[in-house]
N, C-alpha and C positions, 0 to 999 in steps of 0.2 A: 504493500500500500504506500511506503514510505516511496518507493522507487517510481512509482506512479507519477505522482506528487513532482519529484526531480523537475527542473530543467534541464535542457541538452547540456550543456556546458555541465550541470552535478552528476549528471550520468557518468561523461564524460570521466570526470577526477574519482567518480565509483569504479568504474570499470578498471583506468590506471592502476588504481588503490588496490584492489582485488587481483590483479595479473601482477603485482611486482610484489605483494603479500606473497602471493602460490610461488612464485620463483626464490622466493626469500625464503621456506620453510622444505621445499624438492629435496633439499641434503637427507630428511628424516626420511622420508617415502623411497631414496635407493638405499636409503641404510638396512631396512627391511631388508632387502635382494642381498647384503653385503656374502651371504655362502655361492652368489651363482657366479660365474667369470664375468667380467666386466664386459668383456666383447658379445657374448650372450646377451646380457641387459642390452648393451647397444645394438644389439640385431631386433630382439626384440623391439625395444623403442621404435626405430625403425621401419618396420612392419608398421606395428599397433596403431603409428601414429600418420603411416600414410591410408590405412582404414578408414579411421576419425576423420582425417582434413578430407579426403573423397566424398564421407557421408556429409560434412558441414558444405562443403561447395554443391553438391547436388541439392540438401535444402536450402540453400541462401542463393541457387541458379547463379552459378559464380561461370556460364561459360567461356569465361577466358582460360580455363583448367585445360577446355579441348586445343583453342588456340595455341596457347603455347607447342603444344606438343605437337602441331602442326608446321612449324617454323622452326627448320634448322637449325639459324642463330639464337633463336631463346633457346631452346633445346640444351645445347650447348653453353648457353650463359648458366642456367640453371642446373647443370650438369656439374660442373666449377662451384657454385653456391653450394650445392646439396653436400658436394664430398666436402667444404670448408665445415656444415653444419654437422657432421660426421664425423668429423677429427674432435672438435668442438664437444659436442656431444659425448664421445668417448673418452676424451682426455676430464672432464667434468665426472663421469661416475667412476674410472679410474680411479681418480684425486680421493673421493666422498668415501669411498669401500677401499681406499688404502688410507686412512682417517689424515687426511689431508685438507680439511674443510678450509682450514685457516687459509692457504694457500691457495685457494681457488676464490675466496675472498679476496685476497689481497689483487688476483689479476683480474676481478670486474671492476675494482676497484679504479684498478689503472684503466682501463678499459676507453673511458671518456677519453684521457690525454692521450692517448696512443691514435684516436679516430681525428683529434686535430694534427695529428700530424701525416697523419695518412691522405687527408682533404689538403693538408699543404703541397703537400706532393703529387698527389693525383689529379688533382680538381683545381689547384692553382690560386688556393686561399690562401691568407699571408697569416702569419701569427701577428699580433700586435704585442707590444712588450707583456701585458701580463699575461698570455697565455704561455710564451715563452718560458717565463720564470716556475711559472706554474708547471709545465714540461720538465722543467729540470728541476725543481722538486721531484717531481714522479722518475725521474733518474735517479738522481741523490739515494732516492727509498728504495730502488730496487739492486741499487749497488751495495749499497751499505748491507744489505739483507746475503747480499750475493760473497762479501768479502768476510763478515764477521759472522754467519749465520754457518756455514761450511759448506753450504753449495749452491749454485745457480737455482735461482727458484725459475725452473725450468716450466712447471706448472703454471704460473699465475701468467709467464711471459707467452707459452702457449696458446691458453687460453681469451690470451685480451689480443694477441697477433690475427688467432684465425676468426672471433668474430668480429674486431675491427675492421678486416678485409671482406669477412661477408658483409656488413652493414655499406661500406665503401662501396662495394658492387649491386648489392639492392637499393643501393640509392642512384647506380648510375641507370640500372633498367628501370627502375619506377613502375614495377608489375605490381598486380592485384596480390596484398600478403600473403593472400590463403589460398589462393590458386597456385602461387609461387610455391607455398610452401608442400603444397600437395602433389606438385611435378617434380621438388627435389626430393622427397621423401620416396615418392613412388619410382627412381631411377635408381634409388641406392634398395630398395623392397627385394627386387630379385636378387642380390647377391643377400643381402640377410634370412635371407629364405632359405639360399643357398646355403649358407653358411651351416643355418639352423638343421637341417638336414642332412648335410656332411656329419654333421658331429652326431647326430644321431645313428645313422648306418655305420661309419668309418670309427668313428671315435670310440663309440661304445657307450654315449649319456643320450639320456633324455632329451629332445630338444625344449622340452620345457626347464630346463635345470638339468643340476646335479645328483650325484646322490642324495644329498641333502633334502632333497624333493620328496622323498620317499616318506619322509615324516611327518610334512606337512604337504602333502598333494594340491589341494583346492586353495590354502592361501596363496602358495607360491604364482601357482598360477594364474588366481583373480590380480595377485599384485602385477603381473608380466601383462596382463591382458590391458590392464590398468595405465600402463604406460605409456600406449597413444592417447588416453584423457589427459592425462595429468601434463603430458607436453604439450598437444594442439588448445587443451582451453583458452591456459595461460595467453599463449597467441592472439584468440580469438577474443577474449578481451582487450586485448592491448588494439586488436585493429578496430575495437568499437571506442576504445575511447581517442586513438587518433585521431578518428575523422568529427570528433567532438570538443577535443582543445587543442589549444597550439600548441607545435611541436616541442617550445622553450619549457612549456609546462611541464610536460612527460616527461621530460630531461630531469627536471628535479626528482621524481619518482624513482629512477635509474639507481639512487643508492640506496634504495631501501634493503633489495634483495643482500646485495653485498653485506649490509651489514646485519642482516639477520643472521646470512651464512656464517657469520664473524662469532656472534652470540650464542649460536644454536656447538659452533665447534668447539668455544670453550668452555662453556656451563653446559650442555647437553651429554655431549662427548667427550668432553676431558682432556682436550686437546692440548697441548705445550703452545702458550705464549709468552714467550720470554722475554726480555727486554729488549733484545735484538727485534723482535718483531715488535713491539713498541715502537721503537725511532723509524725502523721504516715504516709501519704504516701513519705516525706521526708527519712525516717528511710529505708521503702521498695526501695526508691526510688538507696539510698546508697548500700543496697544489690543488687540491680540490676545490679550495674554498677561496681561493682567488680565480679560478677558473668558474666558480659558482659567481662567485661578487664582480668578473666581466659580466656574465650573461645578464645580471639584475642590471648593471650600469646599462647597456644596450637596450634592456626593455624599455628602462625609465626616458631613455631619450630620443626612443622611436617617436610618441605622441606628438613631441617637440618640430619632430620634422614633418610631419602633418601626414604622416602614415597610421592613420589609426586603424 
């Protein structure tokens, strides 16, 4: 009733609110899976979640689903996306089920600075001084983690690398998000399929799991089945409240998940945060918020220049 009631625009910050909530709490829902191989969940996901986005674009008449796949060069743009959202995706339940949460925080983290620099290089955007500095903060933090922590935080650099470059490339096609997302899932479905059935005949497991399966049959399962929802929702609210606020707005929403993940890995999971992870996410932390405090300065002064 309350949602009735909404304006577009409070829908709008519901929907945001709701899709960076769910992505911010996902660490607990693979934790579940943590007995099944990581490349399994990621096949799985896979699957499940080109199921879900087919059935959402068949009731939402999303026919741009068929066009794409009619045209060789989407084909192949989305071909490039899918497998970026696959690394992504993999290197992400990898991280959560070897209790790496903290670091997989820290690279959504980065995540923003890395996409302005990706846009200066690709797209031909210039940094102005505080994003610059703010940049090298988010250096500063991943060095410092990288010198005194004793290894490259290979994960978090991973993770903000390949969906910096997917977001960089679905901004240069500017397709329908669910149709897109539904043509790269469904290119990577036949080798997870594949996969899943290799290791069934050849291997010798279950393609539904491991042995581990054996004990809990029907949950395992309903959680695997589970994993095209719990990735295309999240999605699917994020493209309702897109086309409801401006883009700048969402942008603030962006660290919520991050630092759920952050919360959830050291008071849920018991995860080591040391001082070492202190100063650098400290370090990130200062980049952010001058990178935040550009974005507010540029709102306040659009009005001014009679772009309302």
């Amino acid at each position: 009733m309350i949602f009735i009631k909404m304006n577009n625009y409070q829908k709008g910050i519901f929907f945001a609110l709701i899709s960076y909530l769910s992505w911010g709490l996902l660490p607990i829902f693979w934790k579940q899976l943590e007995t099944i191989p990581s490349v399994e969940i990621l096949a799985h996901r896979m699957l499940w979640s080109t199921v879900f986005t087919l059935i959402l674009c068949l009731l939402m008449k999303k026919h741009s689903f068929f066009d794409y796949f009619s045209h060789a060069k989407s084909l192949f743009r989305l071909a490039v996306t899918g497998l970026l959202l696959t690394l992504n995706w993999g290197i992400y339940i990898y991280a959560i089920n070897s209790d790496q949460i903290v670091e997989t925080s820290l690279g959504y983290f980065i995540n923003p600075l890395v996409s302005i620099v990706l846009g200066m290089i690709f797209l031909g955007e210039k940094l102005n001084k505080t994003q610059l500095i703010a940049f090298m903060f988010a250096v500063a933090g991943v060095a410092y983690l990288a010198v005194n922590y004793g290894h490259f935080p290979w994960i978090a650099i991973s993770l903000a690398l390949t969906f910096g470059v997917y977001g960089l490339l679905k901004k240069q096609m500017n397709y329908d998000s669910m149709s897109a997302l539904a043509v790269e899932t469904a290119l990577i479905a036949p080798f997870a399929l594949a996969y899943l059935i290799f290791g069934a005949s050849v291997a010798g497991w279950s393609p539904v799991g491991t042995d581990s399966i054996n004990s809990q049959p029907v949950s395992i399962v309903a959680l695997l089945l589970l994993a095209g929802l719990v990735t295309s929702l999240p999605l699917y609210w994020f493209g309702m409240a897109a086309v409801r606020i401006p883009l700048y707005s969402i942008g603030f929403f962006q660290y919520i998940s991050p630092t759920i993940n952050l919360f959830i890995g050291i008071f849920i999971y018991h995860e080591v945060f040391s001082a070492d992870h202190a100063i650098s996410f400290s370090l990130i932390w200062v980049g952010l918020a001058l990178y935040i405090g550009d974005i507010i300065v540029k709102i306040r002064r659009r009005p001014s220049k009679g772009n309302t």
